[in-house]
PADRENFI-303643 format. One record per residue (C-alpha): z negated, y, x; residue number from 0. Coordinates in steps of 0.5 Angstrom, whole numbers, padded with zeros to 4 digits. Each point is the difference from the previous one (the first is absolute). Layout:
<atoms>
pz/py/px/resi
Z/Y/X/NUM
...
</atoms>
This chain:
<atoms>
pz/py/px/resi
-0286/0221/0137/0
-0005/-0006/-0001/1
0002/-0004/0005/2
-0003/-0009/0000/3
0002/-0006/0004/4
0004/-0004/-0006/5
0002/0003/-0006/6
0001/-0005/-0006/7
0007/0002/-0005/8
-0003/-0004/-0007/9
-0007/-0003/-0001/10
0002/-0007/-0003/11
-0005/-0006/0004/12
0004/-0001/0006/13
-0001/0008/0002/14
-0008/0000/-0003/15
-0001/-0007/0004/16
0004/0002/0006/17
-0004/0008/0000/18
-0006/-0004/-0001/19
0000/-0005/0007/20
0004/0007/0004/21
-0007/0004/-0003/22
-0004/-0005/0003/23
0003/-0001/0006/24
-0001/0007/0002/25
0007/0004/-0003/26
0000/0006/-0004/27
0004/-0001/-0007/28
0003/0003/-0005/29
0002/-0003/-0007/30
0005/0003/-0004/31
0002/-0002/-0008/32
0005/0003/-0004/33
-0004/-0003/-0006/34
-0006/0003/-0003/35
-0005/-0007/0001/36
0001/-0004/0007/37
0001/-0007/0001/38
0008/-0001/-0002/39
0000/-0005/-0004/40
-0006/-0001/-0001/41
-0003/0004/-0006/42
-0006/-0002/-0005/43
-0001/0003/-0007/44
-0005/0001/-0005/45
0004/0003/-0005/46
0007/-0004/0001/47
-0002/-0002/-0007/48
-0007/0001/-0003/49
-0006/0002/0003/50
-0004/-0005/0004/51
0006/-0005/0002/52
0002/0001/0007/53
0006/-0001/0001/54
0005/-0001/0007/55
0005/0004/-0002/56
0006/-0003/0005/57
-0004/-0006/0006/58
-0006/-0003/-0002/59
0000/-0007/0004/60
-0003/0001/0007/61
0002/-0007/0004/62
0004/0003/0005/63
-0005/0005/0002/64
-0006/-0005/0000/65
0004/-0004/0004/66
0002/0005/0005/67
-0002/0002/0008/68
-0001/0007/-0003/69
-0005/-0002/-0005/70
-0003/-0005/0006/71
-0002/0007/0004/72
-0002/0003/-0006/73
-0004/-0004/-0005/74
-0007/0001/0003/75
0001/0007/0000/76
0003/0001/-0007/77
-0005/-0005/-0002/78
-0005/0005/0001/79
0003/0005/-0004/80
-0001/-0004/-0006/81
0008/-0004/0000/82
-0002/-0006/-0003/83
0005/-0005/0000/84
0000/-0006/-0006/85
0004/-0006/-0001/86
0001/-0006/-0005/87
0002/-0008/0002/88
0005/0001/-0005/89
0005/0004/0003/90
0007/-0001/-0004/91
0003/-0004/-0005/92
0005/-0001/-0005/93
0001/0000/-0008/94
0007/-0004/-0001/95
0004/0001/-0008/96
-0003/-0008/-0002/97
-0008/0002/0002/98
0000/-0003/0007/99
-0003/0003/0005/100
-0001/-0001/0007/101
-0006/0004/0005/102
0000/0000/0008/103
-0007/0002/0001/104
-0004/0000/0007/105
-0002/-0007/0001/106
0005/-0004/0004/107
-0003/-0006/-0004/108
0001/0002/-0007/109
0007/0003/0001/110
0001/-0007/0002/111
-0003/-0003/-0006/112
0004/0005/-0004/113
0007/0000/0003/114
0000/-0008/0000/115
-0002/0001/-0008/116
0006/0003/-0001/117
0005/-0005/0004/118
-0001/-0006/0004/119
0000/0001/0008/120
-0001/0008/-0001/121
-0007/-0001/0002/122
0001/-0003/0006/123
0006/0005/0001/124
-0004/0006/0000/125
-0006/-0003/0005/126
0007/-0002/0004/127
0002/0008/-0001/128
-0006/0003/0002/129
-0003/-0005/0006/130
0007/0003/0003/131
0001/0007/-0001/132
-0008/0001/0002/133
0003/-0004/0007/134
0004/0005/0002/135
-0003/0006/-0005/136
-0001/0005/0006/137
0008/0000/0001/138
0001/0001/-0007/139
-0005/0005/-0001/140
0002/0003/0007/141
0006/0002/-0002/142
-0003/0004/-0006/143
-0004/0002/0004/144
0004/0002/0007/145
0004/0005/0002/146
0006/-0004/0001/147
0004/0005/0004/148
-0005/0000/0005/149
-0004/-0004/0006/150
-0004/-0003/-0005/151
0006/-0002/-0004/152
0003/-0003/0006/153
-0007/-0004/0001/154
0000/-0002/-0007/155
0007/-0004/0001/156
-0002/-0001/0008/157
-0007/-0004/-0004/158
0005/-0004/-0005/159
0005/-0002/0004/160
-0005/-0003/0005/161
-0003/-0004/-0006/162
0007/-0002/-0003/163
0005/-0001/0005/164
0006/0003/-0001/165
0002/-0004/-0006/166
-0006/0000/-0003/167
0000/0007/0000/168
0008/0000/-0004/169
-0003/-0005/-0005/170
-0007/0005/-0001/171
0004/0006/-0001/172
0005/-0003/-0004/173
-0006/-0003/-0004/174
-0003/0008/-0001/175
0008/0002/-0003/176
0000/-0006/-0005/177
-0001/0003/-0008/178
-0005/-0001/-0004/179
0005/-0004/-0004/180
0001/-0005/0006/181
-0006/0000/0003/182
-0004/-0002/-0008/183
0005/-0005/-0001/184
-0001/-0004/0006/185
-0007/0001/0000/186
-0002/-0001/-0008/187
0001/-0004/-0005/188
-0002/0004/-0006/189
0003/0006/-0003/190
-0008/0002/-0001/191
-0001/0000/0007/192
0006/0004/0001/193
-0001/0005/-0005/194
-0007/0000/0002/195
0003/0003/0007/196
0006/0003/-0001/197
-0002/0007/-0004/198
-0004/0002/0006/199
0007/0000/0004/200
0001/0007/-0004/201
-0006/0003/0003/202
0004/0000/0006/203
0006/0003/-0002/204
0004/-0005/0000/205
0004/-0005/-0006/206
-0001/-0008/0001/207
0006/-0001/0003/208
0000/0005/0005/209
0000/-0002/0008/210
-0008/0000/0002/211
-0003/0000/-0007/212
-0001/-0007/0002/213
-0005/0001/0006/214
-0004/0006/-0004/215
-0001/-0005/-0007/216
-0003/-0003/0007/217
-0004/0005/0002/218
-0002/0003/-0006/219
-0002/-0008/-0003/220
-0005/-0001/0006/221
-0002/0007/0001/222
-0003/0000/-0008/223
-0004/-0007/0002/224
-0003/0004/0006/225
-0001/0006/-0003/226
0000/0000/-0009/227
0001/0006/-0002/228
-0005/0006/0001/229
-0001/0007/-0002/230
-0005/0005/0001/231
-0005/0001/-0004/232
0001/0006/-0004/233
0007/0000/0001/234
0005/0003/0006/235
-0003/0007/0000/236
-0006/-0002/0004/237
0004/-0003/0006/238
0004/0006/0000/239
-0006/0004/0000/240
-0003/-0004/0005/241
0006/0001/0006/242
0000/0007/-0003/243
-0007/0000/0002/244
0001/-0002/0007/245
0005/0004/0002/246
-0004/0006/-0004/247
-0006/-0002/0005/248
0004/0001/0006/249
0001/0006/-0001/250
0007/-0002/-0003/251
0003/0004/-0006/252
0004/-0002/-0006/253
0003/0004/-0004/254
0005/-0001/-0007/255
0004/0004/-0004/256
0004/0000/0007/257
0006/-0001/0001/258
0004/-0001/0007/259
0007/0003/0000/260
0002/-0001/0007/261
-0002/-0003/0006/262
0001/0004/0007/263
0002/-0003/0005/264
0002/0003/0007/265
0003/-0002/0007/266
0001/-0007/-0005/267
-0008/0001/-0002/268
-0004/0000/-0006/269
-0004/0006/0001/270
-0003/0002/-0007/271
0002/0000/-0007/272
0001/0005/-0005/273
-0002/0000/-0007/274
0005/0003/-0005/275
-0006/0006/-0001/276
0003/0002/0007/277
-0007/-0002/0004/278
0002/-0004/0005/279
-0006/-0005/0004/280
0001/-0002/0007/281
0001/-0008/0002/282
-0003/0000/0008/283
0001/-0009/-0001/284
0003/-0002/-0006/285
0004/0001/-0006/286
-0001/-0006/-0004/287
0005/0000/-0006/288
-0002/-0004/-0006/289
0006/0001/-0004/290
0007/-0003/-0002/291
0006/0000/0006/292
0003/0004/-0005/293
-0005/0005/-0001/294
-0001/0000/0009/295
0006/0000/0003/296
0004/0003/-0007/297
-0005/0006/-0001/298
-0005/0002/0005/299
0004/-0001/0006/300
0004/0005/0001/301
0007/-0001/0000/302
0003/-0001/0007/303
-0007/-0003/0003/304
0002/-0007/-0001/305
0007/-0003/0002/306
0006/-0001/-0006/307
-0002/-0007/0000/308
-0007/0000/-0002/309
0001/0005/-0004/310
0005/-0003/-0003/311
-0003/-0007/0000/312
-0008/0003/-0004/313
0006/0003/-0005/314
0003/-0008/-0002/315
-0007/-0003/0000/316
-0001/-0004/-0007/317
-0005/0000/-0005/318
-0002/-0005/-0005/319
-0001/-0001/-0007/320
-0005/0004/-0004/321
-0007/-0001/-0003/322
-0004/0001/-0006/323
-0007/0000/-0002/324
-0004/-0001/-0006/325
-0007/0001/-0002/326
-0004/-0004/-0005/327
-0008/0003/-0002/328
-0002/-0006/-0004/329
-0006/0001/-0004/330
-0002/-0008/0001/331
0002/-0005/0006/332
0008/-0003/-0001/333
0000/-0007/-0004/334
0006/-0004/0004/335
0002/-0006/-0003/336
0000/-0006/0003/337
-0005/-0001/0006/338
-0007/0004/0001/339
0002/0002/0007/340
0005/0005/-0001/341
-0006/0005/-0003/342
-0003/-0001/0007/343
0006/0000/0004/344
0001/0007/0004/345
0008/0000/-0001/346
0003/-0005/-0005/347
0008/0001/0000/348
0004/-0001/-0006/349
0006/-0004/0002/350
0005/-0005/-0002/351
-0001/-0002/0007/352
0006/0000/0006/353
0007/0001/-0004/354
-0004/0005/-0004/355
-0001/0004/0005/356
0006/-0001/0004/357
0003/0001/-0007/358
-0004/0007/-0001/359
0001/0003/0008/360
0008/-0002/-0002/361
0000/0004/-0007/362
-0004/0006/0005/363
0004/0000/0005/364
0006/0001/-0004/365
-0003/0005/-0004/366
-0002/-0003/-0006/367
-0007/0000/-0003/368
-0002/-0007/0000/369
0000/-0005/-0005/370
-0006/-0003/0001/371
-0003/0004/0007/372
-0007/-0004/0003/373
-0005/0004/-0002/374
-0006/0001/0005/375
-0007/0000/-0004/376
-0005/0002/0005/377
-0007/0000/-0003/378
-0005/0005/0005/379
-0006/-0001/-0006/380
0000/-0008/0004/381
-0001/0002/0006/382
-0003/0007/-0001/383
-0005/0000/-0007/384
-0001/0007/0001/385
0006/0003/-0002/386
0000/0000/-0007/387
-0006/0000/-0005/388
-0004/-0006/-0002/389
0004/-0004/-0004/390
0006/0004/0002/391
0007/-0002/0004/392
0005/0003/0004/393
0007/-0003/0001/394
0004/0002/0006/395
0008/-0002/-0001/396
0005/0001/0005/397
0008/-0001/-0002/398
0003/-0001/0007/399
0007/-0002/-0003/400
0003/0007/-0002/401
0007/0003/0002/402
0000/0005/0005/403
0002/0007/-0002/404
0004/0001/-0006/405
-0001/-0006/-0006/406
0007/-0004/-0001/407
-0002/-0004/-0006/408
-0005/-0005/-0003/409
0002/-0007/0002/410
-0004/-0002/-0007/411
0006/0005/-0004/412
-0007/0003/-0005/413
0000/0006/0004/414
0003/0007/0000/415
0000/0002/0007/416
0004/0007/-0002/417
0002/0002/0007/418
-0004/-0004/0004/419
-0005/0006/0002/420
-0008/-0003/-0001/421
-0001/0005/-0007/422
-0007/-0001/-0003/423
0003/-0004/-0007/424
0003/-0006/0006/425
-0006/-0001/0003/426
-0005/0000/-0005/427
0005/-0005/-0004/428
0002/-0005/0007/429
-0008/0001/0001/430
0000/-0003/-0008/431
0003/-0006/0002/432
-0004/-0002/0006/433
-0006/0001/-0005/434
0002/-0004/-0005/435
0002/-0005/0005/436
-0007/0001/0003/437
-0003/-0001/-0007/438
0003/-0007/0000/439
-0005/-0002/0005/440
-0006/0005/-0001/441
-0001/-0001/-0007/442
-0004/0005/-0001/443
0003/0005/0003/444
0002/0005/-0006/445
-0006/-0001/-0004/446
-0004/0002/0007/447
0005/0006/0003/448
-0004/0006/0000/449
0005/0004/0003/450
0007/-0001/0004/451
0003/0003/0006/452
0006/0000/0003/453
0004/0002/0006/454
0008/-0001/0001/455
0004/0000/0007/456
0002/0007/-0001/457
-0009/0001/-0001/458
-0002/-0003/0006/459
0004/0004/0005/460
-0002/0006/-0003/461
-0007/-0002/0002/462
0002/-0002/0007/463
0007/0003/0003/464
-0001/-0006/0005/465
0002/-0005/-0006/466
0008/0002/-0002/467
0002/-0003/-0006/468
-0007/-0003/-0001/469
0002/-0005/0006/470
-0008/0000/0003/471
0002/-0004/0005/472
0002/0006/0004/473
0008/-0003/0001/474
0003/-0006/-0001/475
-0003/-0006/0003/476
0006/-0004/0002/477
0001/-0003/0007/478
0004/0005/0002/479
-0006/0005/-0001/480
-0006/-0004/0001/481
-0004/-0002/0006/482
0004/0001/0007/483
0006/0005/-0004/484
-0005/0003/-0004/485
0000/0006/-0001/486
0008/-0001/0002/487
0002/-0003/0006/488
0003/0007/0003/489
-0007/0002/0000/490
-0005/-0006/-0001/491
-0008/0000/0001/492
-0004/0007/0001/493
0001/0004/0005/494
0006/0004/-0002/495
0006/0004/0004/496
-0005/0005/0001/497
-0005/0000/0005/498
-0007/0001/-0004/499
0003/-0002/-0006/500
-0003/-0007/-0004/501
0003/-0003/-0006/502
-0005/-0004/-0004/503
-0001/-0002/-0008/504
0003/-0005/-0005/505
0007/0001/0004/506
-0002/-0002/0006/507
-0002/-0007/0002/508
-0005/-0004/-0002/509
0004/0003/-0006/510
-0003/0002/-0007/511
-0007/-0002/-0003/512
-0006/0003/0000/513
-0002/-0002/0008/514
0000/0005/0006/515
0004/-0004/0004/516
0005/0006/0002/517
-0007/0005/0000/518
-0003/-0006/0005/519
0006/-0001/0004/520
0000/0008/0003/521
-0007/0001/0002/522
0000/-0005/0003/523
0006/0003/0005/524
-0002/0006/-0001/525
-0008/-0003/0003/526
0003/-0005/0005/527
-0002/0002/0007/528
0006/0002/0004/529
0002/-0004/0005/530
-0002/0002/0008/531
0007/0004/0004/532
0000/-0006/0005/533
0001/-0005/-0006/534
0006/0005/-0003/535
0004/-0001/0005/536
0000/-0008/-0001/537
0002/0000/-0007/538
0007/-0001/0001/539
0000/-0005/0004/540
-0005/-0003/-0004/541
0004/0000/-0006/542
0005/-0004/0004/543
-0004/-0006/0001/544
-0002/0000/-0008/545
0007/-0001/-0001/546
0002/-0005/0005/547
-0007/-0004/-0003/548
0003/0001/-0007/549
0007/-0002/0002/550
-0002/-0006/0004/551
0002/-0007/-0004/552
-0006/-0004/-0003/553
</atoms>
């Protein structure tokens, strides 16, 4: 029986660059994916659509990784396997139906410029926005960043309500459960400034009347200033390659084609894992899950290893809408109407602005195609001129704005949805009209198509098992399921029931996005040094002062 420290369940990026820290801190890990490639849902292709286009099949944008602890510890050692990271001053803008558009790019200065061209006042009101969210960013990062349910978690509040005071702190999380919708109407004055920010809500998983989708526009608004949006060059194959390698030269392993059919646990133990071949390979510390709760606690524990109402709990666990993605190869480079930045903008989302996609996420949600979805146009060739011949384009299309499960019918009535299953004839004619939408904007767009590729919500989870019903959030985002409950409130954060067990991926927090905050946060318990006998015995009453100092009136 192969025996390592950690043994990794699925090799999406939390567990490559969670594997690839635990390799350099001296562990032993093993990195086990069903799949025939590694890295999840980071998949590039050279034949997606004709040869010599690279294409990322599913993510593509890598701000949350570049931005991460994880890469801080890794960036010099990935650097010198050849990962190379490129960036762009124009991360994001949008193309509205009458020819206006809007971009945010890198420079406080010209986000001001732009954003007051649009509206008088924007522009002050953005530079107001961003001198106070960078006033307290380590708090509203932190808590992305934190285990909440922890010392550390406690510490983060401790560290708040000290700068706050009590009320201070009631008006700060109210501020973080604001919507979107009230938080852009009290902020802006333009419609063009609030559909420049609401699309990136979707990239959340949430809808821009949920609860906290006013805080995430904020932190992903500031994040894009800070950071544009990177890639690396060649695309994401070479970061998988290159934490792959890191593990490799440790003496790690990682092996596809292997798919995990139980965890074994005993004495109230994870203790190995066995494969559905029936080889079983020995945990010694860890077993470290990177799945859904409904995969883990539905399947690969054993019935009767947690109690009734876990199991009952990861059972109810929701999942959001579903995804499609189209891909272009154009034989020459976009000609958009309107202003000459949108050819050089990395993603451009095509939106009506703020009603529309509320309007969408509603058709979505009731399991309706929408209408008129927003339609995410991301550009790699941009920022990455190397994925496409001289002279030649790529569009990336992401629909975030589809039904979960079963098609009930078409908001736009032209449809003929049959019975509501994605057949090949339904998502060639849904991804029709959001071409011909496209094509309204991109006015070369049928003349320069060299070839088309389309995947439905139904195509999507057949790629991913972690992506139900094409949902590539990992589980419903709303507040029930998100930060302190994610993934549900009768099991939050990563230490499972079971003892040497961990839960990471898109249905843990952070939550979803193509960031190893989850991979992050268990090696660091993993790594942390454990504390001294003589100290264990204070905890309690340790524990007892925090509570006492929290309760304290301000």
């Amino acid at each position: 029986m192969a025996a390592y420290d950690a043994v990794f369940v699925g090799a999406g990026v939390n567990s490559l660059a969670s594997a690839a820290l635990l390799s350099q801190a001296g562990w032993n890990v093993c990195v086990l994916e069903r799949n025939d490639y590694l890295g999840g849902c980071i998949k590039t292709s050279s034949e997606l659509t004709v040869s010599g286009f690279t294409h990322e099949v599913m993510a593509a944008w890598h701000p949350l990784f570049t931005g991460s602890a994880a890469y801080a510890e890794l960036e010099s050692e990935l650097s010198r396997r050849g990962v190379e990271y490129l960036n762009t001053e124009l991360p994001t803008g949008t193309a509205f139906p009458d020819g206006r558009s809007a971009f945010l790019s890198t420079s406080l200065e010209d986000n001001m410029a732009e954003l007051e061209r649009h509206g008088a006042g924007d522009g002050a009101a953005w530079q107001a926005m961003f001198e106070a969210f960078m006033a307290n960013a380590d708090l509203s990062f932190g808590v992305l960043g934190t285990e909440l349910w922890s010392p550390a978690g406690l510490g983060l509040g401790r560290q708040a309500l000290r700068r706050f005071g009590r009320r201070g702190l009631l008006a700060y999380a109210g501020n973080a459960l604001s919507s979107c919708r009230d938080w852009l109407g009290e902020t802006f004055r333009s419609d063009a400034a609030h559909g420049l920010l609401a699309p990136w809500v979707l990239h959340t998983g949430l809808g821009p009347d949920q609860a906290t989708s006013g805080f995430m526009t904020q932190v992903i608004a500031c994040a894009l200033q800070l950071g544009g949006m990177p890639v690396p060059k060649g695309g994401g194959v070479n970061l998988v390659d290159g934490l792959a390698g890191i593990v490799r030269d440790a003496g790690g392993e990682l092996r596809t084609g292997a798919a995990v059919e139980q965890v074994l646990v005993s004495d109230g133990r994870a203790t190995a894992v066995r494969l559905t071949d029936g080889e079983t390979i020995r945990a010694q510390r860890a077993v470290v899950a990177s799945v859904t709760p409904t995969q883990l606690y539905g399947g690969l524990l054993a019935n009767g290893v947690v109690s009734p109402d876990v199991a009952a709990a990861a059972a109810r666990f929701r999942y959001g809408r579903g995804e499609m993605q189209l891909h272009f190869a154009l034989g020459e480079p976009p000609d958009w109407q309107g202003d000459e930045r949108l050819a050089r903008t990395a993603i451009v989302h095509v939106t009506h602005g703020l009603d529309g996609i509320s309007r969408a996420v509603n058709e979505a949600e009731r399991g309706l195609l929408p209408a008129e979805a927003t339609v995410v146009c991301g550009q790699p060739v941009a920022v990455d001129p190397s994925r496409a011949p001289d002279g030649s384009w790529i569009l990336w299309i992401q629909l975030q704005e589809l039904p979960a499960g079963n098609v009930k019918g078409d908001a736009a009535a032209e449809l003929d949805v049959g019975d509501g299953t994605w057949t090949e004839e339904l998502r060639e004619a849904y991804a029709d009209r959001i071409t011909k939408r496209l094509a309204k904007h991109i006015r070369n767009l049928e003349r320069a198509t060299v070839k088309r590729v389309t995947f439905s919500p139904t195509d999507i989870e057949a790629m991913n098992v972690n992506l139900v019903g094409g949902d590539i959030y990992g589980g419903s985002c709303a507040l029930d399921q998100n930060f302190l409950f994610r993934p549900f409130p009768e099991v939050p954060g990563h230490k499972t029931p079971v003892e040497g067990l961990w839960h990471i991926g898109a249905s843990t927090h952070p939550g979803p996005g193509l960031g190893p905050g989850s991979g992050y946060l268990v090696y660091k318990e993993l790594t942390k040094p454990a504390l001294p006998r003589r100290l264990l015995g204070r905890l309690p009453a340790v524990g007892q002062r925090l509570q006492r100092s929290v309760a304290k009136p301000r």
